[in-house]
C-alpha positions in Angstrom: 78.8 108.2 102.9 77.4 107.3 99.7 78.0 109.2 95.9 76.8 108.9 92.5 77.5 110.8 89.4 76.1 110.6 85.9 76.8 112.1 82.6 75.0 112.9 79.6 75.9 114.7 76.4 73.2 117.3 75.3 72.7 118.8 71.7 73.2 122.8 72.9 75.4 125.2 73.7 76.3 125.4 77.5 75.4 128.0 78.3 71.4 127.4 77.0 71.7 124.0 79.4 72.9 125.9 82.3 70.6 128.6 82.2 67.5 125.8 81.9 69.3 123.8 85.0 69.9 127.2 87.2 66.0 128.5 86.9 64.4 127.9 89.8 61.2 128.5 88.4 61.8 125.4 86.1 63.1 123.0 88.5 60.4 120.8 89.1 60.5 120.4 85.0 63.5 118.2 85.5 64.1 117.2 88.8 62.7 114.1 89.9 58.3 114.0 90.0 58.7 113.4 93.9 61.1 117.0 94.8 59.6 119.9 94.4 61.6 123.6 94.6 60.6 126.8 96.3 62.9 129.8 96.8 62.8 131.6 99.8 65.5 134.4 100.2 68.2 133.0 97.6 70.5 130.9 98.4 67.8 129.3 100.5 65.2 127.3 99.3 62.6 124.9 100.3 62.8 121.0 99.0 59.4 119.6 99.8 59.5 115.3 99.2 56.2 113.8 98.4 57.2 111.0 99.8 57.6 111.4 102.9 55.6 114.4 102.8 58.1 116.6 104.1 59.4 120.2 103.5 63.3 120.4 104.0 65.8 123.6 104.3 68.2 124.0 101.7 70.7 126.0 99.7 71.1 126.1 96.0 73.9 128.2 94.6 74.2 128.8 90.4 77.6 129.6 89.4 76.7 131.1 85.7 80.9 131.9 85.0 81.6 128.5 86.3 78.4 126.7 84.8 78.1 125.1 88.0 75.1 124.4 90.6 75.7 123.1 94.2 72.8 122.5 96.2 72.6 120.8 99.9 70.4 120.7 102.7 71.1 123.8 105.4 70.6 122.2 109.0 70.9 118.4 108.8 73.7 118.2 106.2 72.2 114.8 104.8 72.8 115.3 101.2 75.1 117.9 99.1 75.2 117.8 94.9 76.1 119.6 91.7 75.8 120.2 88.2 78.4 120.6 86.2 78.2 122.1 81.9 81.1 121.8 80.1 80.9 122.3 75.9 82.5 120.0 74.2 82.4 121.5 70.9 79.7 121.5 67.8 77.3 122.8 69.8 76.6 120.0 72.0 77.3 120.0 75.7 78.3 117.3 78.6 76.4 117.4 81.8 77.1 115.8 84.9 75.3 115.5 88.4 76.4 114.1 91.3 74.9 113.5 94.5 76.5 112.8 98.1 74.6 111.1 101.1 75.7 111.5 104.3 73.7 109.8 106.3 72.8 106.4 105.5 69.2 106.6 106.3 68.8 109.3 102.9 70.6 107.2 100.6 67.9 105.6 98.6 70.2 103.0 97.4 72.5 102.8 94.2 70.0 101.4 91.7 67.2 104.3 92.9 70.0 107.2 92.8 71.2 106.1 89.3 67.5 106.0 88.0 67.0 109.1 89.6 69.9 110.9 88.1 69.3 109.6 84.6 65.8 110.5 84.3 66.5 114.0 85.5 69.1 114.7 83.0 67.0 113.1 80.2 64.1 115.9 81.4 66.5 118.0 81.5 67.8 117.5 77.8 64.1 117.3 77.0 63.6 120.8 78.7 66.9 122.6 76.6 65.4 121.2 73.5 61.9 122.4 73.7 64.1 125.9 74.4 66.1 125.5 71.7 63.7 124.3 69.5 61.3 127.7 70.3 63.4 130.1 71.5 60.8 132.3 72.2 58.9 129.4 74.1 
């Protein structure tokens, strides 16, 4: 089994960063270019990986009173992760995500997980700020 986490401090109140991270709509706006959300009957959704061309079954659960989001696959159980807001004061937020493998063959690897992961949560700070910026946007 492999895990990683990362952590990023965002300039919003947690509550505007959770509610950009939980909309399934707006997934694919900050997830890596490669994954691509549907929703089928929630908690389920549908992962589909450009690379390998594949759709995959999944859950993904948004916790709004815990600003929390737990996603894994539903039949295999090869990966599991979440996202976790907390405020830390002045308006600004700390966001973590963290990622488990489980089987060794979908564990891209420590350097591609770590890419991965900070390039989603620099979308996703890009994604709370053009919210923030516009609110009505």
């Amino acid at each position: 089994m492999s895990e990683y986490e990362r952590t990023r401090t965002m300039p919003a109140q947690p509550e505007q960063v959770f509610d950009q991270a939980a909309n399934v709509a707006q997934l694919d706006a900050w997830l890596p270019d490669e994954l691509h959300v549907r929703a089928a009957e929630p908690p389920a959704v549908t992962v589909h990986e450009d690379h390998p061309d594949q759709d995959t079954a999944a859950l993904l659960r948004a916790e709004r009173d815990q600003m929390r989001i737990e996603w894994g696959t539903r039949e295999q159980g090869s990966y599991a992760g979440w996202l976790q807001v907390a405020g830390i004061g002045g308006g600004a937020s700390e966001v973590t995500v963290h990622l488990s493998f489980f089987e060794d063959s979908h564990d891209p690897g420590e350097r591609a997980a770590c890419a991965a992961l900070d390039d989603s949560l620099r979308r996703l700070e890009e994604q709370v700020r053009m919210r923030v910026d516009n609110p009505a946007g």
